[in-house]
N, C-alpha and C positions, 0 to 999 in steps of 0.2 A: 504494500500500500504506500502511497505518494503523497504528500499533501499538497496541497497548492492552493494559492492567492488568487482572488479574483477583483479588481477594482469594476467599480459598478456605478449606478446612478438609479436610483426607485422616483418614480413620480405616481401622483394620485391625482383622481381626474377632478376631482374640488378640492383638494386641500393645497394650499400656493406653493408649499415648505419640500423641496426635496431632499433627499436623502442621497450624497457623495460620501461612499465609503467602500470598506473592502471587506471579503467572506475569505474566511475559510473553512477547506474542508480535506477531506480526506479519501481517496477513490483508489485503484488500481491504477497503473499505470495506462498511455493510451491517449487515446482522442477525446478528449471534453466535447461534451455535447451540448453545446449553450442553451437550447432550449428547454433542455432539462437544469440547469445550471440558475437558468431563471426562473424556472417554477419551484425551485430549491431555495436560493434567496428570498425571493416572495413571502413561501411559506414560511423560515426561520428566521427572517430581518425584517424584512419590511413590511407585514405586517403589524408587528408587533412597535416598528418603529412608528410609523402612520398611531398607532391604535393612544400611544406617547402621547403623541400631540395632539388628537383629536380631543381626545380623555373618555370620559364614561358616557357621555350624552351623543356619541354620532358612532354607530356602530362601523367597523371597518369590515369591508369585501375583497376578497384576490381579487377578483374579477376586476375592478376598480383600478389598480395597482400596475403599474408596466413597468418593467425593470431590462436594463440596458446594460449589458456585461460591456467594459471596453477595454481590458486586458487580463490575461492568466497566462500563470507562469509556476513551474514549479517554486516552493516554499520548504526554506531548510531553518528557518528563526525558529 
């Protein structure tokens, strides 16, 4: 198993505030599949990051959420 870094950008289709940061994670070696990779961050970041800022009164959806991988590379930190 490898790990690797992914910098990214999550945006929400009403909320102004985006999210520039980086994931990681942990996979076999091989081809990263971004579109898995984004419904990955999604689910583990950026919802929870969205859900941050909204707070308790505006309930947060994937569906809602569009997340932009713009590098990965393997990770030895």
């Amino acid at each position: 198993m490898t790990f690797y870094i992914a910098q990214f950008t999550a945006k929400h289709k009403i909320i102004q505030i985006e999210q520039n940061s980086v994931f990681i994670w942990k996979q076999e070696s091989g081809d990263i599949d971004t579109s898995l990779l984004e419904d990955k961050i999604c689910r583990e970041s950026a919802i929870h990051f969205f859900q941050i800022v909204a707070g308790d009164s505006y309930p947060i959806s994937k569906e809602d959420i569009s997340v932009s991988v713009w590098k990965t590379e393997p990770f030895s930190g």
